[in-house]
C-alpha positions in Angstrom: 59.4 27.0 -6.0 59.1 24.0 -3.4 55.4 24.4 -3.4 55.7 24.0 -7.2 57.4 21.0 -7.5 55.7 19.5 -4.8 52.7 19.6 -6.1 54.1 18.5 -9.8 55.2 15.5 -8.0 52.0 14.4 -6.2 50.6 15.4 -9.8 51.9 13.2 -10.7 51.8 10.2 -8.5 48.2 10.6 -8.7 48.1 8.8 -12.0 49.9 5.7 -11.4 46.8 4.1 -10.6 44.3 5.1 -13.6 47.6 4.3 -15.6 47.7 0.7 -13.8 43.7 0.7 -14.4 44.1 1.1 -17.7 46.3 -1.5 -18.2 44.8 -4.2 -16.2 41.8 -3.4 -18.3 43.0 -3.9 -21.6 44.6 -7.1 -20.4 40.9 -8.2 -19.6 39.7 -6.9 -22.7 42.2 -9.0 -24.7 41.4 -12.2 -22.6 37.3 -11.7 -23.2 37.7 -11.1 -26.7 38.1 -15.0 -27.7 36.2 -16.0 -24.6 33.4 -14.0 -26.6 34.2 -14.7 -29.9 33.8 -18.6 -29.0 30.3 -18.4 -26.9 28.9 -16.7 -29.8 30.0 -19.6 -32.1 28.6 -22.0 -29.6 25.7 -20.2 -29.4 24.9 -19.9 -33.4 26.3 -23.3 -33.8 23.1 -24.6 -31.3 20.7 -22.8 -32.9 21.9 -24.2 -36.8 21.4 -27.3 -35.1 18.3 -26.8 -33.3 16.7 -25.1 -36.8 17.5 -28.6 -38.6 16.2 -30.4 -36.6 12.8 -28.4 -35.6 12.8 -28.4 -40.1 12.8 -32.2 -39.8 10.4 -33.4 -37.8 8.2 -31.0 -39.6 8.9 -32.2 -42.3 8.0 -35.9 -41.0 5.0 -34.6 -40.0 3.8 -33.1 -43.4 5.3 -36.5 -45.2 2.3 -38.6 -43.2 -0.3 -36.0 -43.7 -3.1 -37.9 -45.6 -3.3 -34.5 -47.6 0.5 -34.7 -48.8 0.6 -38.0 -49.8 4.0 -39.5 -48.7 5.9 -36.9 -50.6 8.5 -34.3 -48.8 8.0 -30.3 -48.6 9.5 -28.5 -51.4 11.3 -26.1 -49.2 10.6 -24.8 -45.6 8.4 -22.2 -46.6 5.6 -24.9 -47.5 6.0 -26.1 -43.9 5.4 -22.9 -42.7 2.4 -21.6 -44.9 0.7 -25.5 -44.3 1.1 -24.2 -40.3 3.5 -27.8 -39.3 6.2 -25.1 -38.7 4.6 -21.9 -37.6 7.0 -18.4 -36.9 9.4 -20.5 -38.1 12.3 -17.9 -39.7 14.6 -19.6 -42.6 17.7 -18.2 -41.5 19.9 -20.8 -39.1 22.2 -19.1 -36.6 24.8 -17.5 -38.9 21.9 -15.6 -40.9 22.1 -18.3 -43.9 19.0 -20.1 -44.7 18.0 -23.8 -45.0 17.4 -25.6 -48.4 15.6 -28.7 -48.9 16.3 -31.6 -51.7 14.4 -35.0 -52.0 16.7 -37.6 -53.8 14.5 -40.5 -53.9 13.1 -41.5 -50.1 15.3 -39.0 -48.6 14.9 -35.7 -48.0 17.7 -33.6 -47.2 18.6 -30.1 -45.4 21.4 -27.7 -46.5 22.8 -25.1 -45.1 26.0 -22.5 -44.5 28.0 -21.9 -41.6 30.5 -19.3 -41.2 33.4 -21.7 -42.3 34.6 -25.2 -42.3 35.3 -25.4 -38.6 31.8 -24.3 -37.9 30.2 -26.7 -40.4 31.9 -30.3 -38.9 31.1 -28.9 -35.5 27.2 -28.6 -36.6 27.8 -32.1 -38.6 29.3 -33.4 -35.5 25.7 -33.4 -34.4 24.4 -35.7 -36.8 26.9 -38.2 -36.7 26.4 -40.7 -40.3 23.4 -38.7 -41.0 25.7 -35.2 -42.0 28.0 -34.6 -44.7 30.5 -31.4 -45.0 31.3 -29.5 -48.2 33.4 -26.7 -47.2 31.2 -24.1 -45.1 28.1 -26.3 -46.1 26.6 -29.1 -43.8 24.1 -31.2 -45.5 21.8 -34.1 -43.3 19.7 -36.8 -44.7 16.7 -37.8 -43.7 15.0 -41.3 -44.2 10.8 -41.5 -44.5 9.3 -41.8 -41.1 9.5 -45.2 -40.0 13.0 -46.2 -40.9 14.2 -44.8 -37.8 12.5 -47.9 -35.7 12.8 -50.4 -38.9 16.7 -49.9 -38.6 17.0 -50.3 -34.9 15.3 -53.8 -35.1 18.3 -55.2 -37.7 21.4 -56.6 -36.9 24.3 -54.6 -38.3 27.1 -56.2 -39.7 29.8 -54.2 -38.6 29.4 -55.9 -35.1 28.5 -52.6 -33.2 25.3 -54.1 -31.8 25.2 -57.3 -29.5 22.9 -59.9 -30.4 21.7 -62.5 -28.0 20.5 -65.9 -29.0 20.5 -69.4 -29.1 23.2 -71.5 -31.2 21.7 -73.9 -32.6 22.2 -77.3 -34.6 20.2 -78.0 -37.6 19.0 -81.0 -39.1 20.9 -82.3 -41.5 24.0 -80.4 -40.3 24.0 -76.8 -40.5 24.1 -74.3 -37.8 21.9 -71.1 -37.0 21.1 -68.6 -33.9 17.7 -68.9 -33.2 16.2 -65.2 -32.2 12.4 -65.3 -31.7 11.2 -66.3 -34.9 13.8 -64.0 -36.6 16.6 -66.9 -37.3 19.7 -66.2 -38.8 21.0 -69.4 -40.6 24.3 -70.5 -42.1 26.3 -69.1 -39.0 29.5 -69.1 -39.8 32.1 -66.9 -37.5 31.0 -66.1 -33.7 32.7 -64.0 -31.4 32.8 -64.7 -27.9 33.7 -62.7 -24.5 32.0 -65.0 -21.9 30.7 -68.7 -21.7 29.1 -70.2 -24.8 26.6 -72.8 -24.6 26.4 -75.0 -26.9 23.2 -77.6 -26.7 22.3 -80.6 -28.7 18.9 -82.7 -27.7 20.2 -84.7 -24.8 22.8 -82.6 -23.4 24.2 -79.1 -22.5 28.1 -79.0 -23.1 30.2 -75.5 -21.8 32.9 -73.6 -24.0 35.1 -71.4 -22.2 35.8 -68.6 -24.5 38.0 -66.4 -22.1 41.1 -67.9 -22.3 41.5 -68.1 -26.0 42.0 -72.0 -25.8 39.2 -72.4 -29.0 40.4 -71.1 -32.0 37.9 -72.7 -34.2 34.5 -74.3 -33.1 32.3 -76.8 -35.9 28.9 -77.2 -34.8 27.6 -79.3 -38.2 27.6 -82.4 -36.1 27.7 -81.6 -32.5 29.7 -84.3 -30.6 29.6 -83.4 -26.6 31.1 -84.8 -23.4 29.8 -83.7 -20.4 
């Protein structure tokens, strides 16, 4: 009977350890199932992303085609059968596929994502260019050429600097003169640093730092040096 009960008792010491294995291993598993779960979405997120934009610059490329005639594909499969997008598959990284639309110069690219998370983080992408309806991203697409016609104008909104001269018109008026490019009629000017201010026969220095100038008229330019 000792043998017996000895023997039940290393019995059963002997599975503590696959009973500890077991559940240090469905600790991990619980732990790499949202670990997984995200790097999947990453990864079908990039290639949504990486589809639209392959399907544009196609689609640039078939709009100057002398054959085309400045006019947008109809849908991905013309980019493909005209061979600008060869292999290309019309299915982004969650399976759905891309659809095109032209409203006026703009040609824009549809598409589903798995849900409304997933569709701002593909938008995120795109910035202005992206709008989200639900699980549906949608990006816009100006005629070839915009692109480097907008990045030589001045936006309003202040978000690019603009260097120049300030200048004094005849008659009394004031302008920045920018290499042929003028603006004229000048009428609010934000400064972080030193302004210079220059009329014909001398060049006068306004300290913008400090805040002391509230309000600056340059219609008749009166300077002390």
């Amino acid at each position: 009977m000792k043998m017996l009960r000895t023997h039940q008792r290393q019995g059963g010491f002997s599975l503590l350890p696959v009973a500890l294995s077991v559940a240090i291993m469905a600790a991990l598993a619980t732990q790499l199932v949202p670990l997984t779960s995200r790097l999947q979405a990453y990864t079908f997120r990039t290639a949504t992303v990486a589809g639209i934009n392959e399907l544009a610059a196609a689609a640039k490329v078939f709009y100057v085609h002398p054959s085309n005639h400045n006019a947008w594909p109809a849908d991905p499969e013309t980019l493909v059968e005209g061979d600008f997008l060869a292999g290309f598959q019309n299915r982004n990284g969650f399976g759905y596929p891309y659809e095109f639309a032209v409203v006026g110069d703009t040609l824009t690219i549809t598409t589903q994502v798995r849900d409304p998370i997933q569709a701002r983080e593909v938008a995120a992408h795109f910035g202005g260019l992206a709008a989200v309806d639900g699980a549906q991203v949608t990006v816009a697409w100006s005629i070839p050429g915009a692109e480097a016609s907008h990045e030589a104008l001045i936006p309003r909104d202040g978000s690019r600097d603009v260097y120049g001269k300030l200048v004094h018109r005849p008659g009394g008026g004031a302008g920045i003169a920018l290499n042929d490019n003028d603006i004229e009629s000048v009428r609010l000017i934000n400064a972080s640093g030193t302004v210079r201010v220059r009329s014909p026969n001398a060049l006068g220095l306004v300290d913008a730092d400090n805040g002391a100038i509230d309000l600056l008229t340059v219609n008749d330019i009166r300077i002390t040096p």
